[in-house]
DSSP file (Angstrom, degrees, kcal/mol; ACC not computed):
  #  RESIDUE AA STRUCTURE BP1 BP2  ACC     N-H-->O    O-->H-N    N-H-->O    O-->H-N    TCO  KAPPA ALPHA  PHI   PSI    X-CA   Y-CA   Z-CA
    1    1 A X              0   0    0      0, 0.0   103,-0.2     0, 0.0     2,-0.2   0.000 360.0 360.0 360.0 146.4  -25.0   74.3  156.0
    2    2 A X        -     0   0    0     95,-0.7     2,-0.8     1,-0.1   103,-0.3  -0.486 360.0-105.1 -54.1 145.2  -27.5   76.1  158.5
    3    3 A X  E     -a  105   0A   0    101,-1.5   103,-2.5    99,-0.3     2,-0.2  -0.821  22.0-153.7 -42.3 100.3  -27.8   75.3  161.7
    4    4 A X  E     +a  106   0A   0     -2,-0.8     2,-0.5   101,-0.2   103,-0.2  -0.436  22.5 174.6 -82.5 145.4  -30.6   73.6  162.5
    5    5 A X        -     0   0    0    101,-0.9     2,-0.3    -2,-0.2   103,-0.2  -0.968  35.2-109.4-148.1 117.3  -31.6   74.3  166.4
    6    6 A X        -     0   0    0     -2,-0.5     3,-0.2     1,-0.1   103,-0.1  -0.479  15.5-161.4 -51.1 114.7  -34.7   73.2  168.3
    7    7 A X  S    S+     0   0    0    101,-0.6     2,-0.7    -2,-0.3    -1,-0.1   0.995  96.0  44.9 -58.0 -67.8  -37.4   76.2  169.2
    8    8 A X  S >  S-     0   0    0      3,-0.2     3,-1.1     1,-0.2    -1,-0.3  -0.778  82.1-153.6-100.6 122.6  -38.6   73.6  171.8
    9    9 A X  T 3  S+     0   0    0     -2,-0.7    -1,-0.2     1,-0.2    -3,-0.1   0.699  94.7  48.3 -55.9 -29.1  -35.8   72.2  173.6
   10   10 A X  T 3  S+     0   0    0      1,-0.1     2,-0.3    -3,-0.1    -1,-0.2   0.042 112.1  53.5-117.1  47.9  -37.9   68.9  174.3
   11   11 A X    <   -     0   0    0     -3,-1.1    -3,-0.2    98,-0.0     2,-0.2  -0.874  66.2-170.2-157.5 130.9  -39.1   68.5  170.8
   12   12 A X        -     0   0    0      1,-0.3     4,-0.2    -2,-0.3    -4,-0.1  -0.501  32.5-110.1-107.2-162.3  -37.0   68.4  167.8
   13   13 A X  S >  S+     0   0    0      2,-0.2     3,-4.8    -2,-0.2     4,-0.3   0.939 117.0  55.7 -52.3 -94.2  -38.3   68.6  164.3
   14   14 A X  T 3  S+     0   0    0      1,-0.4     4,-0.4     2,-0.2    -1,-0.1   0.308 101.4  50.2 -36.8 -20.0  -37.6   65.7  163.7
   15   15 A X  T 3  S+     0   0    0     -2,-0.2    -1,-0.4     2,-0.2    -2,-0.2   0.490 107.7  58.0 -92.0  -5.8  -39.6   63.9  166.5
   16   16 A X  S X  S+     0   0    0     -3,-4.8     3,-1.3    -4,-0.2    -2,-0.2   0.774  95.9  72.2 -84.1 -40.9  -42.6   66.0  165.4
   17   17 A X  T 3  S+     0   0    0     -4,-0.3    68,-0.2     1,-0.3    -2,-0.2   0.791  93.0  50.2  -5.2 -66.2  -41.8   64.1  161.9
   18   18 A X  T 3  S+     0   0    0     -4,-0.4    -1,-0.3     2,-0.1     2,-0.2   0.264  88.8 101.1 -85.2  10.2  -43.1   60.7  163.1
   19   19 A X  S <  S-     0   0    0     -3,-1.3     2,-0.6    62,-0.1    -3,-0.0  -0.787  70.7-139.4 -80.7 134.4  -46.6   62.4  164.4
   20   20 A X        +     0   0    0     -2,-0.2     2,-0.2    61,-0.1    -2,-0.1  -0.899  48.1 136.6-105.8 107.3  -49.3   61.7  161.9
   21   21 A X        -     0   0    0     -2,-0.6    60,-1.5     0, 0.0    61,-0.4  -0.601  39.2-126.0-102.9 176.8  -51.2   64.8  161.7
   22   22 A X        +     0   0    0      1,-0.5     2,-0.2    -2,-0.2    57,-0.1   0.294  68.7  19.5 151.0 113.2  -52.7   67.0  159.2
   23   23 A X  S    S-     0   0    0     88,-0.2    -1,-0.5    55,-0.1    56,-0.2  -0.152  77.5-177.5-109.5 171.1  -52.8   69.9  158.4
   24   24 A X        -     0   0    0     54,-1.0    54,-0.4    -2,-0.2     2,-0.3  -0.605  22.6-133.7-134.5 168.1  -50.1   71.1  159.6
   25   25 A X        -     0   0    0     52,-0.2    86,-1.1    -2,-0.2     2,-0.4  -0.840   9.5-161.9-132.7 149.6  -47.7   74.4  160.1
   26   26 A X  E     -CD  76 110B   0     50,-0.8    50,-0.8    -2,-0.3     2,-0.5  -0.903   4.9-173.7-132.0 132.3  -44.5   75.0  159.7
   27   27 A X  E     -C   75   0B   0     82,-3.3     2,-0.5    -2,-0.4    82,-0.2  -0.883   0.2-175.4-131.6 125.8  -42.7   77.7  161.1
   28   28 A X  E     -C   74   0B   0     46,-0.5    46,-2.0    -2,-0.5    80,-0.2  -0.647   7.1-162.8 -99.0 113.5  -39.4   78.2  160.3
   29   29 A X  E     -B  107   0A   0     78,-2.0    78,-1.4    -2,-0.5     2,-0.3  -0.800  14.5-162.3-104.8 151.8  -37.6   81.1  162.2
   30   30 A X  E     -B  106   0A   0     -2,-0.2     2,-2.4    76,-0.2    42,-1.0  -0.881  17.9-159.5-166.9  82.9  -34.1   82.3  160.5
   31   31 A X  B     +E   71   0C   0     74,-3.9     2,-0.6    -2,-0.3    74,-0.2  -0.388  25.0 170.0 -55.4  84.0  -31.0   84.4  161.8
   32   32 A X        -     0   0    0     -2,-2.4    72,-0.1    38,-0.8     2,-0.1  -0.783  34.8-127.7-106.4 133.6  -29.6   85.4  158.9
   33   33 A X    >>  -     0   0    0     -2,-0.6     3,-2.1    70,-0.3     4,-0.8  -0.394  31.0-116.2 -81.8 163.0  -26.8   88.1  159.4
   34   34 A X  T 34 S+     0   0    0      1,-0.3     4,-0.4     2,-0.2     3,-0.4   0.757 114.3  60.5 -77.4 -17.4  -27.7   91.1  157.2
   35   35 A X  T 34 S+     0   0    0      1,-0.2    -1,-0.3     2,-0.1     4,-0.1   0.652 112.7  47.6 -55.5 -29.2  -24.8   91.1  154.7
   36   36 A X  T X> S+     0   0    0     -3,-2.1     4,-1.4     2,-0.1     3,-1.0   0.762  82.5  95.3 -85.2 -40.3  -26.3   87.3  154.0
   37   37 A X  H 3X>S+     0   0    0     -4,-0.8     4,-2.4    -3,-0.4     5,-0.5   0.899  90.5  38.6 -66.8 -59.9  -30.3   88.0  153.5
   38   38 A X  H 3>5S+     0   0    0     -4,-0.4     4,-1.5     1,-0.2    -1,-0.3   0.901 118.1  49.0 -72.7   1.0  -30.3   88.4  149.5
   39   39 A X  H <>5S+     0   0    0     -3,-1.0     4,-0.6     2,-0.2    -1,-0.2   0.979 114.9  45.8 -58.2 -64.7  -27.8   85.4  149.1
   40   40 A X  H  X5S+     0   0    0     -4,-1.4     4,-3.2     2,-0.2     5,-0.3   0.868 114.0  50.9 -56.2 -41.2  -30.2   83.4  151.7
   41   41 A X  H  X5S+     0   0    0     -4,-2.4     4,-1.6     1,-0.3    -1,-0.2   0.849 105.6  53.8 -58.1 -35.8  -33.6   84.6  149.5
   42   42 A X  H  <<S+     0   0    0     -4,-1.5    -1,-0.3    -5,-0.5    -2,-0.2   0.704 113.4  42.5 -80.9 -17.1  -32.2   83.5  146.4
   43   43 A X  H >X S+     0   0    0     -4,-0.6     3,-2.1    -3,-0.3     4,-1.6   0.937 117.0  48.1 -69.6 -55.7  -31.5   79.9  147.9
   44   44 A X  H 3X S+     0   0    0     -4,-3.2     4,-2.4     1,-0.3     5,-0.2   0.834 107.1  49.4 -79.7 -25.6  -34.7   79.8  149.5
   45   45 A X  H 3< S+     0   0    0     -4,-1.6     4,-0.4    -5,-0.3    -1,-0.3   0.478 111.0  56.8 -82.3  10.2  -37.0   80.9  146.6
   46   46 A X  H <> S+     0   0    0     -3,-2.1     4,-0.9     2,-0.1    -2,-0.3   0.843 112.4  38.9 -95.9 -69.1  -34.9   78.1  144.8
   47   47 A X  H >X S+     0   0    0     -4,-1.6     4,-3.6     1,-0.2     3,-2.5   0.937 113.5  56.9 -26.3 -71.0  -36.2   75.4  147.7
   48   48 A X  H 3X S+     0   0    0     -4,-2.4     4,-1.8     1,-0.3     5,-0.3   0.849 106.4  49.4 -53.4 -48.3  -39.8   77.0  147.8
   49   49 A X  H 3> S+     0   0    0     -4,-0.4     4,-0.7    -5,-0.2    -1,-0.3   0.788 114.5  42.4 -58.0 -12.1  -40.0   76.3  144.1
   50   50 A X  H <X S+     0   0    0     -3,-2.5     4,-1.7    -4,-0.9    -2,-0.2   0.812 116.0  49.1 -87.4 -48.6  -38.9   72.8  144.6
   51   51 A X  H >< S+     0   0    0     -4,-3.6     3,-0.7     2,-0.2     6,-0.3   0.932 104.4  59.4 -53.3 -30.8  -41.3   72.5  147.9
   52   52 A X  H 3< S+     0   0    0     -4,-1.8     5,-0.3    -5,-0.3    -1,-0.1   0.969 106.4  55.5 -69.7 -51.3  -44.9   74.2  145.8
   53   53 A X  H 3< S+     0   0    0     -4,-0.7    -1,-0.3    -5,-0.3    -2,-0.2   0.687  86.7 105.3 -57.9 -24.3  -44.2   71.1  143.6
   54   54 A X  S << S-     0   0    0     -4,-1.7     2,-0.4    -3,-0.7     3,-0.2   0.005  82.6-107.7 -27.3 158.5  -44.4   68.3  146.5
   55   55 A X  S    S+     0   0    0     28,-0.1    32,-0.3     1,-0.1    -1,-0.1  -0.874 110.3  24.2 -85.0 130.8  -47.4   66.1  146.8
   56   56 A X  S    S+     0   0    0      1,-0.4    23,-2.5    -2,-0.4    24,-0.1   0.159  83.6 131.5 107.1 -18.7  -49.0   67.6  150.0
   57   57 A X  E     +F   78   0D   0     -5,-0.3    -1,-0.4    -6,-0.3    21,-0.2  -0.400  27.6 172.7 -88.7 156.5  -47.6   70.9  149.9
   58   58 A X  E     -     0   0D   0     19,-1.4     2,-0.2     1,-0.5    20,-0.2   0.631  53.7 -24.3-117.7 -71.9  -50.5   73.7  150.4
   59   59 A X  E     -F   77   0D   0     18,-0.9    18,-1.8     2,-0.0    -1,-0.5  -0.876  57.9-177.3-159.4 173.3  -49.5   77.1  150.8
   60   60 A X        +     0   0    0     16,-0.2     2,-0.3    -2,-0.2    16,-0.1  -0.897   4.1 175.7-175.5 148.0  -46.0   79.0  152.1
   61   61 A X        -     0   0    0     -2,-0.2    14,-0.4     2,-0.0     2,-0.4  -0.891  20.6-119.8-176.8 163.2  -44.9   82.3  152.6
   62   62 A X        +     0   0    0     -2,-0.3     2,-0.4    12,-0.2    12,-0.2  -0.794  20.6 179.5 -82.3  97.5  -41.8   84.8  154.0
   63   63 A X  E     -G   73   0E   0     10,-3.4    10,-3.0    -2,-0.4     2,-0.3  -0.877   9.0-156.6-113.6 146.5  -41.8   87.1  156.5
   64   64 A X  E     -G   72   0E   0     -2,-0.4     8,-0.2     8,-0.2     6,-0.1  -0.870  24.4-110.1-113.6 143.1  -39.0   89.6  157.8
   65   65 A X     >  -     0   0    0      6,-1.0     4,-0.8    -2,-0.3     3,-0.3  -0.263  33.5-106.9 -56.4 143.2  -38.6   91.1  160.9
   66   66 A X  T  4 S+     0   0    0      2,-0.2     3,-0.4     1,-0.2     5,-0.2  -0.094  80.5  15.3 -61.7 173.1  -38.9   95.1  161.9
   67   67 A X  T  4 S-     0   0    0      1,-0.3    -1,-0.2    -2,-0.1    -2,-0.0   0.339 133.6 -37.6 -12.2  74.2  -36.9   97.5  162.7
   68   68 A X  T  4 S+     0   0    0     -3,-0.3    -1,-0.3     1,-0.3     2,-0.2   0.856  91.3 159.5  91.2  33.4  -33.7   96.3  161.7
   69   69 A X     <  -     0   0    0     -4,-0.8    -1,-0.3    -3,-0.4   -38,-0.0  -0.817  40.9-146.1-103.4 159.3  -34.2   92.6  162.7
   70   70 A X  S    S+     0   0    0     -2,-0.2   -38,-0.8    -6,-0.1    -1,-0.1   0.449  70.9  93.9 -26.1 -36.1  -32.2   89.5  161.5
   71   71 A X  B     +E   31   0C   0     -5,-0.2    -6,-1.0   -40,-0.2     2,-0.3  -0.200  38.5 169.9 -88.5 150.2  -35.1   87.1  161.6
   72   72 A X  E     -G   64   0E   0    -42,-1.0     2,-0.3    -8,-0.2    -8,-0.2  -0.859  22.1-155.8-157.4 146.9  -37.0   86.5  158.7
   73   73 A X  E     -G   63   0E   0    -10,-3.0   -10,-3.4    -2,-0.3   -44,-0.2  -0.818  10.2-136.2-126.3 151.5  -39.7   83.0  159.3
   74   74 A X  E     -C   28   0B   0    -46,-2.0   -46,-0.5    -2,-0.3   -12,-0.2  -0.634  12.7-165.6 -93.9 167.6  -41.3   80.8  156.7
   75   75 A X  E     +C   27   0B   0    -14,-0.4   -48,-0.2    -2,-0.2     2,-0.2  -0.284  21.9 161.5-147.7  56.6  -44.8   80.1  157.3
   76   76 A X  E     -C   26   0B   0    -50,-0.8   -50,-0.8   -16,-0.1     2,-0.6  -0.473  24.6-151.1-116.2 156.2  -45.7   77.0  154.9
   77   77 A X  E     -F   59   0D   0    -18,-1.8   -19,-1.4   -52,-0.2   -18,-0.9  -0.945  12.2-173.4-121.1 120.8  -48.8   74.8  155.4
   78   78 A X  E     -F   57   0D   0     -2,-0.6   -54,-1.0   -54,-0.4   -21,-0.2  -0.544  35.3-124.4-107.3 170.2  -48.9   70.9  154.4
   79   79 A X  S    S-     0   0    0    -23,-2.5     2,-0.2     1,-0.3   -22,-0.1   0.220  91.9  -2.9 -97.5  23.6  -51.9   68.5  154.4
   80   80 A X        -     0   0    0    -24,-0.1     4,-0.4     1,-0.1    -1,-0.3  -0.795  63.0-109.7 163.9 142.1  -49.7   66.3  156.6
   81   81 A X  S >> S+     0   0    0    -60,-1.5     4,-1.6     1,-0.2     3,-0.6   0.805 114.3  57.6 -64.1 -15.0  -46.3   65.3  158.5
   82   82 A X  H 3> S+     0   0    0    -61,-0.4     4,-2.1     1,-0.3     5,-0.3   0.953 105.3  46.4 -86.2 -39.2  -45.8   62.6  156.1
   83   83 A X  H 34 S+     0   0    0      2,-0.2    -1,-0.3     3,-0.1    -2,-0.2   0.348 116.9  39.7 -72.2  -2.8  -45.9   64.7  153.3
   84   84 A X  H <> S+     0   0    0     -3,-0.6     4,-4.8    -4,-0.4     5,-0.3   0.520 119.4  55.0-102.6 -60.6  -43.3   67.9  154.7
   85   85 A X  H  X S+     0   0    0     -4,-1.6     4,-2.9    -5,-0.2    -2,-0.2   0.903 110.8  42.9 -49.6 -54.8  -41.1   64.5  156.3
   86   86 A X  H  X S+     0   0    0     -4,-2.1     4,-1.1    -5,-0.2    -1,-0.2   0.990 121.0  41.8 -66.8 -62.0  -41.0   63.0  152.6
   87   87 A X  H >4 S+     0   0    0     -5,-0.3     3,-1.0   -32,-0.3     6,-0.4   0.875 114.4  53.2 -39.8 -50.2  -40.1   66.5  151.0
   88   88 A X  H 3< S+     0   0    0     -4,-4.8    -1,-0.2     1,-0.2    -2,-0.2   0.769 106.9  44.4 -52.1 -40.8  -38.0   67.3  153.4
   89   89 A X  H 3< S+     0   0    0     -4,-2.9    -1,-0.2    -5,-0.3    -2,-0.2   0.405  82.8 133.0 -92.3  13.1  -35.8   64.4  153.4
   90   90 A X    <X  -     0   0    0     -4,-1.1     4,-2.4    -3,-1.0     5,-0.3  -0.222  65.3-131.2 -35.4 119.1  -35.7   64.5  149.7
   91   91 A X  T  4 S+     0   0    0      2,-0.2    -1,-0.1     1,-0.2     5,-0.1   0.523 114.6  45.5 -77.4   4.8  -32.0   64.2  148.3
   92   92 A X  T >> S+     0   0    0     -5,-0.2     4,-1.7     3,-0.1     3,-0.8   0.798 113.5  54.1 -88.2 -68.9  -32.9   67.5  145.9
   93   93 A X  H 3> S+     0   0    0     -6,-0.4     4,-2.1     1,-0.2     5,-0.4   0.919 112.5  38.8 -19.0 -71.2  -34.3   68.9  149.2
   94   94 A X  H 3< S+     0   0    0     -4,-2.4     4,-0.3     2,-0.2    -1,-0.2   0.615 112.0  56.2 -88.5  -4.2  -31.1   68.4  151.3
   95   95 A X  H X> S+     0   0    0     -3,-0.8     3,-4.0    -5,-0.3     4,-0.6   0.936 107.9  45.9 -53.5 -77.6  -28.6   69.3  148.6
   96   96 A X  H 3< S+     0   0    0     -4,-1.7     4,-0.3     1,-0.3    -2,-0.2   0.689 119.6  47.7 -57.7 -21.2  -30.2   72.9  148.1
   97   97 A X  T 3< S+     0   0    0     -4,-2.1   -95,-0.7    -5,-0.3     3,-0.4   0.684  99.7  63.0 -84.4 -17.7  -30.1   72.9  152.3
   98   98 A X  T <4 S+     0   0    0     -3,-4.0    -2,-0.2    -5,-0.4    -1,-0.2   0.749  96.5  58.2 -63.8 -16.4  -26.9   71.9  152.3
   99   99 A X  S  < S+     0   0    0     -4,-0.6    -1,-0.2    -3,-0.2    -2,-0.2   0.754  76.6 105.5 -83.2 -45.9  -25.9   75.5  150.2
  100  100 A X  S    S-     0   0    0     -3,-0.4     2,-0.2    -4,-0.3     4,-0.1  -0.211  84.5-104.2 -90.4 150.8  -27.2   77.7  153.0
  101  101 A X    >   -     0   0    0   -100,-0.1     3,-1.3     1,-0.1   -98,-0.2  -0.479  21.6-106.3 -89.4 154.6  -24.0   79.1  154.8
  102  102 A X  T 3  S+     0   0    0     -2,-0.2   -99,-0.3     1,-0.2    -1,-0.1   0.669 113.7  59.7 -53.5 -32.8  -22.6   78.0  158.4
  103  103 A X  T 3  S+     0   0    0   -101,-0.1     2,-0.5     2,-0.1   -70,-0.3   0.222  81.7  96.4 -84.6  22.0  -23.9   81.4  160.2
  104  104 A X    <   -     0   0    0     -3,-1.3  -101,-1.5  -103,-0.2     2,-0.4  -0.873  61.9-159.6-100.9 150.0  -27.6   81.0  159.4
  105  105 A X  E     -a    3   0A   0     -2,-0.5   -74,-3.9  -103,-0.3     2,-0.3  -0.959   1.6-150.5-137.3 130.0  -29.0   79.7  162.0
  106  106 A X  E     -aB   4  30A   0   -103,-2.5  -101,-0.9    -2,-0.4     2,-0.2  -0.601  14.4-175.3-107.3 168.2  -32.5   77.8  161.8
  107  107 A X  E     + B   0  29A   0    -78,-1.4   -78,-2.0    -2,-0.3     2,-0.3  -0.826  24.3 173.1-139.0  73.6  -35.7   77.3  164.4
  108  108 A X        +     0   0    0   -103,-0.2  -101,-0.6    -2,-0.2     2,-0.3  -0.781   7.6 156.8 -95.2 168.9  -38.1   75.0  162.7
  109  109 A X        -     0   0    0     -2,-0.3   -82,-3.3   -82,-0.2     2,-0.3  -0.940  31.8-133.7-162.3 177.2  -41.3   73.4  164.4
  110  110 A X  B     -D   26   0B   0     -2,-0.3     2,-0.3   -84,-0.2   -84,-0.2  -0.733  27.1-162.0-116.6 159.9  -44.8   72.0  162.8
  111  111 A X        -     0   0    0    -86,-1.1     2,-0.6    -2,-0.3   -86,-0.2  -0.984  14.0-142.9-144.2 161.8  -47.8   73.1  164.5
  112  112 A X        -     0   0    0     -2,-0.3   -88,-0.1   -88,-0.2    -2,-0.0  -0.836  29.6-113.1-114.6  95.7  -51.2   72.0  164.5
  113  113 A X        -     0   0    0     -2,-0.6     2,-0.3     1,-0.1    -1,-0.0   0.330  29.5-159.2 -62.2 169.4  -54.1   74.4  164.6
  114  114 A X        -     0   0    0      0, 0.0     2,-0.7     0, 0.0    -1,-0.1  -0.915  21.2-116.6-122.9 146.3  -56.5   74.8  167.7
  115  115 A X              0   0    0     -2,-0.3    -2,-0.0     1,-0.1     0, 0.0  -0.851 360.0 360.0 -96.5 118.9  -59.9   76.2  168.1
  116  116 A X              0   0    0     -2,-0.7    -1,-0.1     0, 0.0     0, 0.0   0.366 360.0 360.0 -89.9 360.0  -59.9   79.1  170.4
């Protein structure tokens, strides 16, 4: 399984979970060593078909880092924490995360947009 890791050290996912907002962000940040990436793509476009099918789910999509990087971040948008929280904690959900292998390492957090 991945390794899930807090981007903000005094917020976990999972206390961002119990906020009722929405809509909502999630960005999902990814080491994946490079021998791993189409192994990890074929898991995750197996999740992302399972997530597009939630109630709540909006819009999602992949991106990989330049020149030569590791990262690659999900960018998926819900109408709501209760509705990512419910998916997430899905027992279909946490199998198919259970699959991803012990040297991925993940950085999710939700965000809420602002107007600048």
């Amino acid at each position: 399984m991945a390794k899930l890791q807090s981007l903000d050290p005094n917020t976990s996912m999972f206390a961002q979970f119990k906020e009722k907002s929405g809509p909502i962000v999630l960005a999902n940040t990814f080491v994946v060593p490079k021998e791993r990436t189409e192994e990890f793509l074929a898991l995750f476009r197996r999740q992302a078909e399972f997530m597009k099918a939630q109630p709540g789910f909006v819009s999602l999509q992949m991106h990989k880092g330049t020149a030569d990087s590791q990262l690659l971040m999900n960018v998926a948008v819900w109408e709501s924490t209760e509705a990512i929280a419910t998916a997430f904690g899905s027992p279909e959900f946490q199998r198919m995360a259970a699959e991803f292998s012990d040297d991925i390492v993940s950085y999710p957090h939700l965000f809420e947009q602002i107007n600048v």
